[in-house]
C-alpha positions as CSV (number, residue, x, y, z in Angstrom):
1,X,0.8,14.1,-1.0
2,X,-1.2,11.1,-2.2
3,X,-4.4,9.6,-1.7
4,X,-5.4,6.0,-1.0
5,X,-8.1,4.7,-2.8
6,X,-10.1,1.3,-2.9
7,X,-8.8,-0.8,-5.5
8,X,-11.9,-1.6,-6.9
9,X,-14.3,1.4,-5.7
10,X,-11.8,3.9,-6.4
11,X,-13.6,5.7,-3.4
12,X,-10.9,7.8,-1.6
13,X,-10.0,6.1,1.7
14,X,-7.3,8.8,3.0
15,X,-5.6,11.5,1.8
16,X,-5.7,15.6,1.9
17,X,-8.4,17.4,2.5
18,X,-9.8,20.8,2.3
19,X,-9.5,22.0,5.4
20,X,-12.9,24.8,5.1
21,X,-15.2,21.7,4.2
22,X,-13.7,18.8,5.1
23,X,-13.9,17.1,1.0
24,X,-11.3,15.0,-0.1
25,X,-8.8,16.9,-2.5
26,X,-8.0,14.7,-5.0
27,X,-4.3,14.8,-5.0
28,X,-3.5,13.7,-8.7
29,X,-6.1,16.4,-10.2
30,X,-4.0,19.4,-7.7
31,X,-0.3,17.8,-9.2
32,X,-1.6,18.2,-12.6
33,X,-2.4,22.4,-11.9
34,X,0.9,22.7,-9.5
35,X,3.6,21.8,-11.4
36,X,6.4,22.8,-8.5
37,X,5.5,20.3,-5.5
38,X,6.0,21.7,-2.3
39,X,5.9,18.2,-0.8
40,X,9.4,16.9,1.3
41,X,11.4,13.9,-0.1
42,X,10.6,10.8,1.7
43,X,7.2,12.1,3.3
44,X,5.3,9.3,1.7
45,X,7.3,6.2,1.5
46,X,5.4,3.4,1.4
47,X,7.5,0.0,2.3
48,X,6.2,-2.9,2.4
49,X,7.5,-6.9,2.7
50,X,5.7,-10.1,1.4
51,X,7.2,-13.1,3.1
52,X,6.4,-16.4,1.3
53,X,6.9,-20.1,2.4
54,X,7.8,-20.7,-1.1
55,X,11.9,-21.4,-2.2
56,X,12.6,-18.2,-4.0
57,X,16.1,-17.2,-6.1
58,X,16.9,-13.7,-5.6
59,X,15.5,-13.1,-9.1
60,X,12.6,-14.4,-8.5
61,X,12.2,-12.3,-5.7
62,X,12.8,-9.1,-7.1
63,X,9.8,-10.2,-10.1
64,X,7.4,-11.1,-7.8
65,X,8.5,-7.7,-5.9
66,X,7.7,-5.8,-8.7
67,X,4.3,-7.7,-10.1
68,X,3.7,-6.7,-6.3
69,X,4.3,-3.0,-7.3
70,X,0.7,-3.5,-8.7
71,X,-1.0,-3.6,-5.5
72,X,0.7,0.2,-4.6
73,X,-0.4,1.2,-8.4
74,X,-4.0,0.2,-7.7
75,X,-4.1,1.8,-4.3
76,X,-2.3,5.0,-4.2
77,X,-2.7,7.9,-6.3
78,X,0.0,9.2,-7.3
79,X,2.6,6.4,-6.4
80,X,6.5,6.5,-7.3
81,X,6.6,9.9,-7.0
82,X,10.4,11.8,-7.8
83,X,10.0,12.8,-3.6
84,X,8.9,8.6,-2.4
85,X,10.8,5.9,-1.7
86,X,8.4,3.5,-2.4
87,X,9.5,-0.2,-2.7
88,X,8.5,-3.8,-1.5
89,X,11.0,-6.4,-0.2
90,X,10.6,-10.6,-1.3
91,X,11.5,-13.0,0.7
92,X,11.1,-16.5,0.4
93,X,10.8,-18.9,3.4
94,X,9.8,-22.3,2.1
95,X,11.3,-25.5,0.0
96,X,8.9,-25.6,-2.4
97,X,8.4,-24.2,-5.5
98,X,5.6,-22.6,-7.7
99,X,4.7,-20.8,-10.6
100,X,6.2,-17.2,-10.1
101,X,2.6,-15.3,-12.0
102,X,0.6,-17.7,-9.2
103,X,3.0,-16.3,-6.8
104,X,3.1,-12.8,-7.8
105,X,-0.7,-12.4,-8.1
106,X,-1.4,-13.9,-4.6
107,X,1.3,-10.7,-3.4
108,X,-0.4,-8.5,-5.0
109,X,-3.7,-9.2,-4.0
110,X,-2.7,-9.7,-0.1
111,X,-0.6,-6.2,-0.3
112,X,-3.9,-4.9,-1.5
113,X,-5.6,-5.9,1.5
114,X,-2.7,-4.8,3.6
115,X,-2.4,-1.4,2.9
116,X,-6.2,-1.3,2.8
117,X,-6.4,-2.5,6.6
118,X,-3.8,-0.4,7.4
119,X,-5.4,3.1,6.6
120,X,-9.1,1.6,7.9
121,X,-6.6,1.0,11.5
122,X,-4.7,3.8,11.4
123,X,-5.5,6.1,14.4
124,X,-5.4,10.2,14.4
125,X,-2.6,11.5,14.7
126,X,-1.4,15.4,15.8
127,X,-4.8,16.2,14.3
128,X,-4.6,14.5,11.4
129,X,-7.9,12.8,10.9
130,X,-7.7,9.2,10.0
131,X,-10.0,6.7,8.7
132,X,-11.4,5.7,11.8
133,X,-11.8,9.0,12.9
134,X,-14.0,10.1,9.9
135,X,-15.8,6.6,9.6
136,X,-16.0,6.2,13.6
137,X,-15.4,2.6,13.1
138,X,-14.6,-0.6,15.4
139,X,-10.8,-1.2,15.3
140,X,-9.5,-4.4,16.0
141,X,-6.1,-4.1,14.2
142,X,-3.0,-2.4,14.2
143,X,-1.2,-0.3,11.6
144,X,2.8,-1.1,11.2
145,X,5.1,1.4,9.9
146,X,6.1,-2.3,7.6
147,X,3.4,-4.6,6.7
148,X,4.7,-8.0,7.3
149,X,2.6,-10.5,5.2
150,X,2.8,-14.3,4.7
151,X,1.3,-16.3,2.1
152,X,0.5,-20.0,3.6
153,X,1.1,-21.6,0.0
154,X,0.3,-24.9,1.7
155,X,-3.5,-23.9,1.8
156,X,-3.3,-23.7,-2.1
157,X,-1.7,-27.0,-3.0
């Protein structure tokens, strides 16, 4: 249960929908009138990983993993669910350092636009309609079941 929505639009982008007309059901409005989910555990994990070419302690790994959180909170409705798993891993690459709310916004913002190309690549599946399917778009990506994203800090310096 969930729906992904442009961060900025809020326009709907995936999620459930009425099967009889095809409308988006907006999946936060039907949790607040079903208060017992019928939804599995673990059906709508969302992982994701932000790689960065920046020298990272583990602590500042896990902040910049959850100022990254932001990007799921501006995308999916509802997120964090008590049946997700939802989480991001940090990971940095580099020898450099840099400011960790420089760092953390760049994450958020490219995790954004991850899970934003994902859905718009996403193909149909066992007749689940997709993105692409409703929108009969060009594809030229691929959706991962992890989204692998690096930051090239070096462009920013």
């Amino acid at each position: 249960m969930g729906d992904v929505k442009h961060p900025h639009t809020r326009q709907i982008l995936a999620g459930a929908r009425n099967p009889q007309t095809g409308q988006w059901l907006d999946c936060c409005a039907y949790l607040e009138q079903h208060a017992q989910s019928e939804a599995l555990a673990g059906t709508n994990t969302t992982i994701g990983v932000i790689a960065l070419n920046a020298k990272l302690t583990k602590a500042e790994a896990k902040k910049i993993a959850q100022l990254t959180q932001n990007a799921l909170a501006r995308t999916i409705y509802p997120v964090h669910t008590m049946l997700d798993g939802d989480t991001i891993f940090v990971l940095g690459t580099g020898e450099q350092t840099f400011a960790l709310d420089y760092l953390g916004h760049l994450a958020t913002k490219v995790m954004e636009e991850a899970i934003l190309a994902g859905i718009q690549a996403a193909d149909k599946l066992a007749g689940v309609e997709s993105y692409t399917s409703i929108h009969i778009i060009n594809k030229t990506c691929h959706i991962f079941w992890v989204v692998m994203i690096s930051i090239k800090l070096c462009n920013f310096i």
